[in-house]
GUTIFI-216566 format. One record per residue (C-alpha): x, y negated, z; residue in three letters. Coordinates in steps of 0.25 Angstrom, whole numbers, plus 2048, in hexadecimal, padded with zeros to 3 digits. Last residue first. Example, Ala and Ser with C-alpha at 12.3 -4.5 7.8 and 13.67 -1.06 7.14 Angstrom:
2
83780481DSER
83181281FALA
REM end
This chain:
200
99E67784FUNK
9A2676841UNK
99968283DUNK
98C679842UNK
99066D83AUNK
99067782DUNK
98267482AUNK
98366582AUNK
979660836UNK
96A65D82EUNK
96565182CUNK
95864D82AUNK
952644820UNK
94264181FUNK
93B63F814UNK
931634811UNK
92463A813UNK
91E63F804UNK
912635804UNK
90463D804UNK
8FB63F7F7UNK
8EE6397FAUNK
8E46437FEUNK
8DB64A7F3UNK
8CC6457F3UNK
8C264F7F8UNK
8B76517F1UNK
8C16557E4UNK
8B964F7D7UNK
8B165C7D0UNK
8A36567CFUNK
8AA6477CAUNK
8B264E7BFUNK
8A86577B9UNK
89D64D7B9UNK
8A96467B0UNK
8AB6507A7UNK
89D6517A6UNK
89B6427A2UNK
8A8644797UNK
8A164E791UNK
8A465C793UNK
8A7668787UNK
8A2676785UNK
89567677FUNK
88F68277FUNK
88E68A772UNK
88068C770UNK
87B69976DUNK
86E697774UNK
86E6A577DUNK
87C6A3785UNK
87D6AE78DUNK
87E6BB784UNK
88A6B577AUNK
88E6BF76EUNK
8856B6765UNK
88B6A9768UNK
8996B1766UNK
8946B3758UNK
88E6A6754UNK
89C6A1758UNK
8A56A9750UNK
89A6A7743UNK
8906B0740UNK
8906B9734UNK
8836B972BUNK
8886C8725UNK
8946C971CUNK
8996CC70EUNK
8A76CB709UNK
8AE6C86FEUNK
8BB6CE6F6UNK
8C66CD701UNK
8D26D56FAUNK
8D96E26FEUNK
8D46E96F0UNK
8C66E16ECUNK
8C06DF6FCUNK
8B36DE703UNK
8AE6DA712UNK
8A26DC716UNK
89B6D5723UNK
8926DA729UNK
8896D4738UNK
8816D9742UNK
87B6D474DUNK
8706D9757UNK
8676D275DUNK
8666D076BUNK
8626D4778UNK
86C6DF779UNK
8786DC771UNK
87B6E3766UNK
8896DD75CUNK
88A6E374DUNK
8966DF744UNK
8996E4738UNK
8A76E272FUNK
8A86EB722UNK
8B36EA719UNK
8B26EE709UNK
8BC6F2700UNK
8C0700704UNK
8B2703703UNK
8B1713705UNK
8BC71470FUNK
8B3709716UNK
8B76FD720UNK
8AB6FB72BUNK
8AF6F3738UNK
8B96EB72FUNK
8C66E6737UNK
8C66D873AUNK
8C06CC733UNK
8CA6C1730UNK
8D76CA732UNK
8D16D572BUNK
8CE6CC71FUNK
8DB6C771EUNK
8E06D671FUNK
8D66DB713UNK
8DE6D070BUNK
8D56C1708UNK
8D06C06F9UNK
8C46BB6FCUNK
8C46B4708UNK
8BD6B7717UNK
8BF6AA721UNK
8B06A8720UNK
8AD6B7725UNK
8B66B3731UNK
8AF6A6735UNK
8A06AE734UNK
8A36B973CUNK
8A86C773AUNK
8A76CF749UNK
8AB6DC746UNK
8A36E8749UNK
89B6ED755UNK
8976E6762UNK
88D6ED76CUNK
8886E4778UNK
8856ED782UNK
8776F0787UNK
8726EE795UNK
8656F7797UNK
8576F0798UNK
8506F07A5UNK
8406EB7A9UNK
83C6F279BUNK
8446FF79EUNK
83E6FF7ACUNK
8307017A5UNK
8256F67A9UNK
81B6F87B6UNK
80D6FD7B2UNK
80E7097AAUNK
81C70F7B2UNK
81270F7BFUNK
8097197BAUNK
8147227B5UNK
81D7207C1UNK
8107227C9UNK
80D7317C2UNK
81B7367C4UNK
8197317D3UNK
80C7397D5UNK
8117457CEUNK
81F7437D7UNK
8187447E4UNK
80E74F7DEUNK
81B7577DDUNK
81F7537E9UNK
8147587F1UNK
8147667EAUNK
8227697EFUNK
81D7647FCUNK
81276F7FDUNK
81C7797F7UNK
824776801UNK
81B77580CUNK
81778380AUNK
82778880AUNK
826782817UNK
81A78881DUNK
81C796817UNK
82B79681DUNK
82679282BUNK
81D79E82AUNK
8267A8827UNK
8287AE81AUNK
8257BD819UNK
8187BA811UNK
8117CC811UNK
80E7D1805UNK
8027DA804UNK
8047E6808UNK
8047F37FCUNK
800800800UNK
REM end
């Protein structure tokens, strides 16, 4: 005949492994409740993403061609003149012995990005033409590379004679110097002869 099976665990084991289960249950209801709220909640406030923006790095590529340096180019000038004006070319083709590509792409974040071409072309070692892009000139660039100033105005960097003076009067010592004082007449002494003492 078969008994029916008998629990060996002990009492206090049946409580604990009961409040187990019972706590195991709580926290999952726990974490449904909370999974539900950040759902509810991420509907009314707006997305972190929308409240932080990562920084990005300013990415610069190419040569920097501008508008001076394209103006010195002659035809007929030697592939060395014309490295010495513009540089190495980014782009310079086994396929297209004759022809120099310079580009230039600057991205910032918060604005747009530039980009700019110029192409040189040769007949043997010799400057044939060129072709370029709107180039900026030396100053319109480094305008464009500043953040902080926003109106592109370069700030004037000279006083008038009325600052000058404002100048002055604010930085005048508080305290006048003192008279320079008379050196006191100098005073003689005499010594005994250094070899009185050994005639003694």
């Amino acid at each position: 005949m078969i008994s029916p099976a008998v629990s060996t665990l002990h009492p206090s084991s049946r409580i604990r492994s009961a409040v187990a289960r019972t706590g195991r249950r709580l926290a999952l209801l726990a974490s449904v409740a909370v999974l539900s709220a950040c759902s509810s909640v991420t509907e009314r406030l707006p997305s972190v993403t929308s409240l932080v923006t990562p920084y990005r790095i300013d990415i610069v590529q190419g040569n920097v061609v501008t508008r001076e340096q394209a103006q010195a180019l002659r035809t007929g000038m030697s592939r060395e003149q014309v490295r010495g004006i513009l540089g190495s070319p980014l782009v310079a083709s086994v396929f297209h012995a004759d022809r120099w590509d310079y580009v230039f792409t600057f991205s910032r974040q918060g604005q747009p990005r530039q980009q700019r071409r110029v192409a040189v072309f040769f007949k043997g070692d010799v400057l044939e033409r060129f072709e370029a892009d709107e180039l900026p000139s030396e100053l319109e660039f480094v305008a464009s590379l500043d953040v902080k100033r926003g109106s592109g105005k370069t700030p004037v960097l000279e006083a008038t004679e009325e600052q000058l003076k404002k100048f002055e009067e604010a930085n005048k010592p508080r305290n006048p110097a003192p008279a320079p004082v008379a050196d006191p007449e100098p005073t003689t002494t005499s010594f005994p002869p250094l070899d009185a003492g050994a005639a003694r």
